[in-house]
C-alpha positions in Angstrom: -105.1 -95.3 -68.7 -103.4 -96.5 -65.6 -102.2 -100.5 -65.7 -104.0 -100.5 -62.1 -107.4 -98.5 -63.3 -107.1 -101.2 -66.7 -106.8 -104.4 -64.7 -108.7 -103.8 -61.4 -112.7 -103.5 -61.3 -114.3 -100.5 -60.0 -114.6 -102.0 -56.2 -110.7 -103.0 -56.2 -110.0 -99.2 -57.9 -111.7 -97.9 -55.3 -110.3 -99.6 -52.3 -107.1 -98.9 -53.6 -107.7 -95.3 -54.1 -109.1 -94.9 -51.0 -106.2 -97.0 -49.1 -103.1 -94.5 -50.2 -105.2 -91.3 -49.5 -105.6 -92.0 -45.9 -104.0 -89.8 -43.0 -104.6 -89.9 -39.7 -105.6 -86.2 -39.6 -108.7 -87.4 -41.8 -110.2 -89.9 -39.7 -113.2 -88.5 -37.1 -112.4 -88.1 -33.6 -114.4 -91.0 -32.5 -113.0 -93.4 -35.1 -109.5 -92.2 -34.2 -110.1 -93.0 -30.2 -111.7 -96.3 -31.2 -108.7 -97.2 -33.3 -106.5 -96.5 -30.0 -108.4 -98.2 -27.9 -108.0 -101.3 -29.9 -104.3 -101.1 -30.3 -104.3 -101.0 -26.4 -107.0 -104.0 -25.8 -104.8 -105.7 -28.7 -101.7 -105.2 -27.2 -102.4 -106.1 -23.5 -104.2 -109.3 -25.6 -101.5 -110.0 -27.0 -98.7 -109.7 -24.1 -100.6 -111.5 -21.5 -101.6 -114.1 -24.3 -97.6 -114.3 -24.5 -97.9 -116.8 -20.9 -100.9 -119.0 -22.7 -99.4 -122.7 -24.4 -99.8 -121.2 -27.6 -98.1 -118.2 -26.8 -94.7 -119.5 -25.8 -94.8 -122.0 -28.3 -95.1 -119.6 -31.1 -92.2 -117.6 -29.8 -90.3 -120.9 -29.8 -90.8 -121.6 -33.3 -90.2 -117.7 -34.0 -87.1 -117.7 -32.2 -85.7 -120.3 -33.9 -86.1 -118.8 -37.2 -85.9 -115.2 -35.8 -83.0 -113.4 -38.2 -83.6 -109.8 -38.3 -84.9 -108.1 -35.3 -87.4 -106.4 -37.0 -90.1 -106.3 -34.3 -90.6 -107.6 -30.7 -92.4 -111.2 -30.2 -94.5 -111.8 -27.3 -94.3 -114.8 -25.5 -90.4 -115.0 -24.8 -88.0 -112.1 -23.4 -85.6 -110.0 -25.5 -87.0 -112.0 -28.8 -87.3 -109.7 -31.7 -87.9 -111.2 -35.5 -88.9 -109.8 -39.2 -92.0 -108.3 -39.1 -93.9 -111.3 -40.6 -92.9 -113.7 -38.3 -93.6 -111.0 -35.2 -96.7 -111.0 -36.4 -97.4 -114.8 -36.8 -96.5 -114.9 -33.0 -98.2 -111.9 -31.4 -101.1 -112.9 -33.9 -101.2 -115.8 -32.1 -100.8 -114.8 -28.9 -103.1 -112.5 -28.9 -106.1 -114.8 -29.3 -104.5 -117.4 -27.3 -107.3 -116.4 -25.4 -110.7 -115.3 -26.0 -110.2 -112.1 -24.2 -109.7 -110.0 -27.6 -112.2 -108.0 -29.2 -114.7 -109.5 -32.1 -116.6 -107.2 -34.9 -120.1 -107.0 -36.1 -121.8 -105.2 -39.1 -124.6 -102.6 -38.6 -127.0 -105.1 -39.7 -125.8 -107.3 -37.4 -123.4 -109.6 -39.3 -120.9 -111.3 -37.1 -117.1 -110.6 -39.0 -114.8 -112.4 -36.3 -111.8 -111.0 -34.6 -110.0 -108.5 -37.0 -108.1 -107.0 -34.0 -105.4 -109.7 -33.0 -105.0 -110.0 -37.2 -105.0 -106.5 -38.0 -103.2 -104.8 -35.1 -100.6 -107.0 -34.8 -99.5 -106.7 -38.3 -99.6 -103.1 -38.3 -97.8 -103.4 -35.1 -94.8 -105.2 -36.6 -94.6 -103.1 -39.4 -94.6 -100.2 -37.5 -91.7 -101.0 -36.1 -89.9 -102.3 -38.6 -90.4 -98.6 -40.4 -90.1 -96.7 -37.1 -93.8 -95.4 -38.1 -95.5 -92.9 -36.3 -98.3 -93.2 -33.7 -100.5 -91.3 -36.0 -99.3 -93.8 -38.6 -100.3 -96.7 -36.7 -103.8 -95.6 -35.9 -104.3 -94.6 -39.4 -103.3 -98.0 -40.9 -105.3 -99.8 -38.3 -108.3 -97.8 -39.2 -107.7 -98.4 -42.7 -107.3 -102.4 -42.4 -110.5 -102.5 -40.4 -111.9 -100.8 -43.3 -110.9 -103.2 -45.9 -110.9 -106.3 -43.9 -114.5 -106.2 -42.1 -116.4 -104.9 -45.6 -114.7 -108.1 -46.9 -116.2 -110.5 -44.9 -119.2 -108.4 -44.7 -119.7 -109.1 -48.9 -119.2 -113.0 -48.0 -122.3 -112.7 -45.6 -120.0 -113.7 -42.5 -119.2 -116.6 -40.5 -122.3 -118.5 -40.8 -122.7 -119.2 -44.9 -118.7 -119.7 -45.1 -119.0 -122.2 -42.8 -122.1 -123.5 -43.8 -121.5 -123.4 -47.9 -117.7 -123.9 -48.1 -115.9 -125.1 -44.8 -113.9 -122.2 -44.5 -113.3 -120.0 -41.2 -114.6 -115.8 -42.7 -112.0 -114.3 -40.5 -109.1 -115.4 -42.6 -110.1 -112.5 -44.9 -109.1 -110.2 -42.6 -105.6 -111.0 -43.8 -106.6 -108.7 -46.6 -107.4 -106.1 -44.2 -103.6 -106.6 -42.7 -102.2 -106.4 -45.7 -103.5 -102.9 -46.3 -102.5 -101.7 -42.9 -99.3 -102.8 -44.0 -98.9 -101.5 -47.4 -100.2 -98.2 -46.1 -97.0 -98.2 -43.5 -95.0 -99.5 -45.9 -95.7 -96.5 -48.1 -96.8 -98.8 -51.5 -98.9 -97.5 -54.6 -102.4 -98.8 -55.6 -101.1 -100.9 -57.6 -98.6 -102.6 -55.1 -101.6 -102.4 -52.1 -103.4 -104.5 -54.8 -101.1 -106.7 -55.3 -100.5 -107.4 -51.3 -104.4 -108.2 -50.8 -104.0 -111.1 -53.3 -100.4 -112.3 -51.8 -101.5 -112.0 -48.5 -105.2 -113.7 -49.0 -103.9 -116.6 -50.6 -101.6 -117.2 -47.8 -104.2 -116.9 -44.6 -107.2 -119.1 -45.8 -108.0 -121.8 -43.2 -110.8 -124.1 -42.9 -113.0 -124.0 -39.0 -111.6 -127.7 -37.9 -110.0 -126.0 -35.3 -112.7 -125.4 -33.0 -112.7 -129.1 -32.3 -109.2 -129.0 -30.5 -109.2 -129.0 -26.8 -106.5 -126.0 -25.7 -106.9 -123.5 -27.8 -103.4 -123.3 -30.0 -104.3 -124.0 -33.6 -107.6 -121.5 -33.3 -105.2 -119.1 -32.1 -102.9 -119.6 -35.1 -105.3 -120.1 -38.1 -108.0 -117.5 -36.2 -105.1 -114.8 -36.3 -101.4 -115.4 -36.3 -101.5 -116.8 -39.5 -103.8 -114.3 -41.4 -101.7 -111.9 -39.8 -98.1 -112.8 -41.2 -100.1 -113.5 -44.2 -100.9 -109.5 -44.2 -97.5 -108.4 -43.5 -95.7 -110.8 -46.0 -98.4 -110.0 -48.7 -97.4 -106.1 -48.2 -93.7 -107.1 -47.9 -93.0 -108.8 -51.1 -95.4 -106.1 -53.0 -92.9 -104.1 -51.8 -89.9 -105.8 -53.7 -92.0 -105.8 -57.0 -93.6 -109.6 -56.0 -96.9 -109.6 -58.4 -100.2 -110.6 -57.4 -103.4 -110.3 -59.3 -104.3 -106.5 -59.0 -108.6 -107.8 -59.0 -108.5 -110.2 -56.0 -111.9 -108.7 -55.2 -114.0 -109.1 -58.4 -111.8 -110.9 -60.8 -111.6 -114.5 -62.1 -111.3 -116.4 -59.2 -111.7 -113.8 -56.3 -113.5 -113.1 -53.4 -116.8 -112.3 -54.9 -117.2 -114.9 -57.5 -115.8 -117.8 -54.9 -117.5 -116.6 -51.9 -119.8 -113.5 -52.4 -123.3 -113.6 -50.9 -125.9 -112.5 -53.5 -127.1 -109.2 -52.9 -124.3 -108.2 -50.6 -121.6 -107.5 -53.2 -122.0 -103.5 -52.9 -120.6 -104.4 -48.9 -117.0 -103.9 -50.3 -117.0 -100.3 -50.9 -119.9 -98.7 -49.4 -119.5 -95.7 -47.5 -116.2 -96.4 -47.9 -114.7 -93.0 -46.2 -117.8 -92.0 -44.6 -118.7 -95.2 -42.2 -115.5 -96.4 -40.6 -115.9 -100.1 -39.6 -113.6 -99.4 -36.4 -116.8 -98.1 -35.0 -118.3 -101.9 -35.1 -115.5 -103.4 -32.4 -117.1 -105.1 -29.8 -115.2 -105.6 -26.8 -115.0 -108.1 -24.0 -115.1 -107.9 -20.7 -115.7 -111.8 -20.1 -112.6 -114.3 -21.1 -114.7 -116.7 -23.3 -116.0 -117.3 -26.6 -118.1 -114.2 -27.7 -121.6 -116.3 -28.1 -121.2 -117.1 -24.6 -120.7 -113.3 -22.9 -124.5 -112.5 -22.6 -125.4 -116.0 -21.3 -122.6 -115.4 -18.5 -123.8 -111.8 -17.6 -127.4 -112.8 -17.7 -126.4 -115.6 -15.1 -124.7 -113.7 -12.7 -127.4 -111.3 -13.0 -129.6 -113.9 -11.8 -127.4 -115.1 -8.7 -126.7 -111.8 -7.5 -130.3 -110.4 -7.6 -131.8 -113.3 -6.3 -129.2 -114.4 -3.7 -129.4 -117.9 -5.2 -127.1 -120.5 -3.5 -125.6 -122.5 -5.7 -126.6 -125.8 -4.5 -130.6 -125.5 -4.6 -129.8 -125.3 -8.8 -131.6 -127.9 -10.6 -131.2 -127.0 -14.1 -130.1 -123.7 -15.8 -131.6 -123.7 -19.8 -130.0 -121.7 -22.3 -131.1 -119.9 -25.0 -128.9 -118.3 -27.6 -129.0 -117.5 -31.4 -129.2 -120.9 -33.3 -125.5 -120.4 -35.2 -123.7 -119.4 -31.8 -125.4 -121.9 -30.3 -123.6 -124.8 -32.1 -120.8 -122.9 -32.2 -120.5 -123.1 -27.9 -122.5 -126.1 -27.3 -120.6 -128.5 -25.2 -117.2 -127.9 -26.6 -114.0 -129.7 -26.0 -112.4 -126.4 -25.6 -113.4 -125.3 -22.1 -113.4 -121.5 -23.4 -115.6 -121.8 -25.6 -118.1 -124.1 -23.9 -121.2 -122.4 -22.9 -121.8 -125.4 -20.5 -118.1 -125.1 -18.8 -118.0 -121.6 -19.0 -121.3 -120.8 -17.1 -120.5 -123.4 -14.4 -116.9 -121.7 -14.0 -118.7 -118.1 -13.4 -121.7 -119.4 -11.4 -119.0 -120.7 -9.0 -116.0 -117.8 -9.0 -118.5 -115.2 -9.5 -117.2 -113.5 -12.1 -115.3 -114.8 -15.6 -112.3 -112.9 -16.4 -108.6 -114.2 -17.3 -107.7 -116.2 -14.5 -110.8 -117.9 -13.4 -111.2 -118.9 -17.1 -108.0 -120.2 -16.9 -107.7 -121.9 -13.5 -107.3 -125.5 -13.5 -108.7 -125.9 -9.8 -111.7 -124.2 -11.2 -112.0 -126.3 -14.6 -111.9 -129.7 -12.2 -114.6 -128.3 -9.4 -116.6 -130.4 -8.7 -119.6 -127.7 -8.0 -118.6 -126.5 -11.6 -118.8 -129.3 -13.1 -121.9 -130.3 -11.0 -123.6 -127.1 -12.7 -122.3 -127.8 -16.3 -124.2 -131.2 -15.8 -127.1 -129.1 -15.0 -126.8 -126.7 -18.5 -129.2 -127.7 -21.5 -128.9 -125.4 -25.1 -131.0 -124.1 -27.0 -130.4 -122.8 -30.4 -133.4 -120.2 -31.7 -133.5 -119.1 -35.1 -135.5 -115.8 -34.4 -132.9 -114.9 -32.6 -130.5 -114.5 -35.7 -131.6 -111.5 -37.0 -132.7 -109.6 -33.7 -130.8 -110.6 -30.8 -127.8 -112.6 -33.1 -125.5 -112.1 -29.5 -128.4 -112.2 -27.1 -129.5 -114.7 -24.6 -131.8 -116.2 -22.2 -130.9 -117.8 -19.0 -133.3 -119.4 -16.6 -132.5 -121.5 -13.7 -134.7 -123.4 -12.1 -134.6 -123.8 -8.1 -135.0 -127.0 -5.9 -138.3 -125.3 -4.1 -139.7 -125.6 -7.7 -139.4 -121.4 -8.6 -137.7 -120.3 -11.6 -136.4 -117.3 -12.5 -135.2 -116.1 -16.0 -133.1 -112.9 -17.5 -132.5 -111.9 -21.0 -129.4 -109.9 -22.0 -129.7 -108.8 -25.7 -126.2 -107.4 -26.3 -123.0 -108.0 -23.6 -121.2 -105.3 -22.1 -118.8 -103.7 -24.6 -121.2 -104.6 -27.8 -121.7 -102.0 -30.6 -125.3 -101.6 -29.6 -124.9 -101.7 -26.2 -125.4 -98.4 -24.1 -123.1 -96.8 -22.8 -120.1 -97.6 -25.1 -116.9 -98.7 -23.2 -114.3 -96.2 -22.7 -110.6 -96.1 -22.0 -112.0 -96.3 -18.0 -113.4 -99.6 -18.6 -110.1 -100.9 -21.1 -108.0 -100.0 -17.7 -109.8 -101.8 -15.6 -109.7 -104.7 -17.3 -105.9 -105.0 -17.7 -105.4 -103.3 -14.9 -104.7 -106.3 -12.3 -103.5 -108.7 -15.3 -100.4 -105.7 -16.6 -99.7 -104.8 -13.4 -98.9 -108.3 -12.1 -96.3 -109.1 -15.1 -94.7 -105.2 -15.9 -95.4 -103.3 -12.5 -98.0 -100.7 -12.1 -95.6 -97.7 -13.1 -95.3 -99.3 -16.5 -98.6 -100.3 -17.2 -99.8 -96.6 -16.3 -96.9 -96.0 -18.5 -98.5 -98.0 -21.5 -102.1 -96.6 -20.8 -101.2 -93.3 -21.1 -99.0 -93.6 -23.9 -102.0 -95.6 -26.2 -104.6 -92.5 -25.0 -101.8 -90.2 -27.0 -100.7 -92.4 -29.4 -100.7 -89.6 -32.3 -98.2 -87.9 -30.5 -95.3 -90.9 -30.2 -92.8 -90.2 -32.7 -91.8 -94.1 -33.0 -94.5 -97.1 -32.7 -91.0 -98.8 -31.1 -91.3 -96.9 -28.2 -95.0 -97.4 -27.1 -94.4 -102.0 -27.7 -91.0 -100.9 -25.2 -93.1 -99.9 -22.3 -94.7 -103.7 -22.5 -91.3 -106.0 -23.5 -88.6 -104.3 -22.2 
């Protein structure tokens, strides 16, 4: 018997059976294009997250420490680093905003953000192996695969929070560090290994989401589980050991963390249900629980021609987690209250009006956030767990009232975005910083990614 098949319970086995099988020729079409997709989304994230606070700071401390130009950094020109570090900063920048996507289960369990974790370590070590396209989509494929049924078998954001003060989407440094051992080439035994380096580096606890601009979420949310992922696969590769159960052994994931009942989340359909397919995108820059509050508001405004001033009060209800999760937050992008003020006002809530400081001191804005009470409703949970209602009441007494159950670009949500929709949204934001020839340039090139002979190539087109 095998030392990996002796140590390593049947869920671990499997996960790493299942991780150096892989190929990009095996994935279905649609979980292939969905892969893609979130490289691109990921990757403009990340670049345009490079201009954010937290994104030039990063690349400040990476520069410093830099060494091998393994892979480009975002966030300062001609900076290139080892692939761990490359990832700690791209991590970061790319949730420096809140414009990347988020994940949920088929039954509706919310995972986090596995993309600016997962892509940006694959990323990194792409580069650093001159992998292929195919390579790449395959091993970010895979790390959603691992990562999401991870968090998945904890029960999610809410009970980790809840039961143990820790933030759910740090295991999605597991998922990174499969995405990177799969690059990288390594055994069972050594991808084994690399989940238990890599999740002992990335756990963080949520106290984050009480700062004000948005760095240290950005770093403990992904930058950090990220590095964690590549330096996990990294020093598996050099014959570092880890525990080859990190899963179900003494001490692991399950034991420490596992919901009851939801321990058979790790492996199932494993090969047959590709959690890819459970990205949600955004198309508003704001925290995710606030996306179908904001559409169904300027829903409201625009089919009722309301002018702003005769508002009296706007009442919001959302999921009862969400809601305290956006209530009222320091943050402005991730307060409900500041965030629907900001797109009442602008009309609209992408990159720049989230952003603007003229817009975050308005005083109409913050008139209307005055004007914003919360509402936290526990059916909503299990039905509508990214729903809302909005109503807004009128100075002639009328109110009027829309429900959105799932925002544009969620799982459930009909139609499913496509690359039309992805280009549109970074259209105006890629164009401004790398011309419009290059960012046609990098949209075409992540539509055929499986044909780009070297991963370097495709990150060119954005940093060169």
């Amino acid at each position: 018997m095998s030392r990996t098949a002796a140590s390593a319970g049947p869920a671990a086995a499997e996960l790493g059976r299942y991780s150096v099988a892989t190929t990009y020729s095996a994935l279905p079409e649609g979980a292939a294009e969905r892969a893609k997709m979130l490289i691109y989304d990921q990757l403009a994230c990340g670049f345009v997250g490079g201009d954010l606070p937290a994104g030039k700071i990063i690349a400040r401390y990476v520069d410093a420490h830099r060494g091998v130009g393994e892979a480009a950094v975002f966030g300062l020109a001609g900076c290139r680093a080892p692939a761990a570090l490359a990832a700690l900063a791209n991590g970061t920048c790319g949730h420096a905003d809140e414009f990347d996507s988020v994940h949920s289960t088929s039954d509706f369990i919310a995972t986090g953000h596995p993309a600016p974790v997962i892509v940006p370590a694959a990323v990194a070590v792409a580069e650093r192996q001159s992998a292929t396209g195919a390579e790449l989509v395959n091993a970010v494929a895979l790390g959603y695969d691992a990562g999401s049924r991870v968090v998945s078998a904890t029960g999610g954001s809410k009970p980790m929070q809840a039961h143990y003060g820790l933030y759910a989407g740090s295991f999605y440094s597991v998922g990174a560090a499969f995405a990177a051992s799969r690059l990288l080439g390594l055994d069972q035994r050594r991808t084994l290994h690399a989940a238990a380096l890599a999740l002992n580096q990335g756990m963080s606890g949520y106290s984050f989401f009480a700062e004000q601009r948005h760095m240290s979420k950005a770093l403990f949310t992904a930058g950090q589980a990220a590095a964690a992922g590549v330096s996990g696969a990294i020093l598996a590769s050099l014959g570092f050991e880890g525990t080859e159960d990190v899963f179900e052994g003494r001490g692991g994931i399950l034991p420490s963390w596992g919901q009851v009942g939801r321990e058979g989340e790790l492996v199932r359909d494993l090969g047959r249900e590709f959690t890819v397919m459970g990205a949600n995108f955004k198309f508003y820059s704001a925290g995710y629980p606030i996306h179908s509050a904001v559409e169904a508001a300027l829903i409201l405004k625009q089919r009722h021609t309301i002018d702003l001033a005769d508002i009296t009060g706007i009442h919001a209800r959302l999921p009862d987690h969400p809601a305290g999760v956006v209530d009222d937050r320091g943050m402005p992008t991730i307060s409900l209250q500041h965030m629907l003020g900001v797109a009442l006002v602008a009309g609209k809530l992408g990159f720049d009006e989230a952003h603007s400081a003229a817009l975050q001191s308005d005083r109409e804005v913050l008139r209307l956030k005055s004007l914003v009470t919360l509402t936290g409703d526990p059916d909503f949970e299990v039905s509508q767990p990214r729903g809302a209602v909005i109503t807004i009441h009128l100075a002639d007494g009328t109110t009027v009232e829309q429900r959105v159950e799932h925002p544009k670009g969620h799982r459930f949500r009909e139609p499913q975005p496509g690359w039309s929709d992805l280009q549109q949204k970074w259209a105006d934001l890629l164009v401004s910083r790398i011309g419009e020839q290059r960012t046609d340039e990098f949209y075409r090139a992540c539509m055929t990614m499986e044909t780009i002979d070297d991963v370097g190539d495709l990150v060119a087109i954005l940093v060169r």
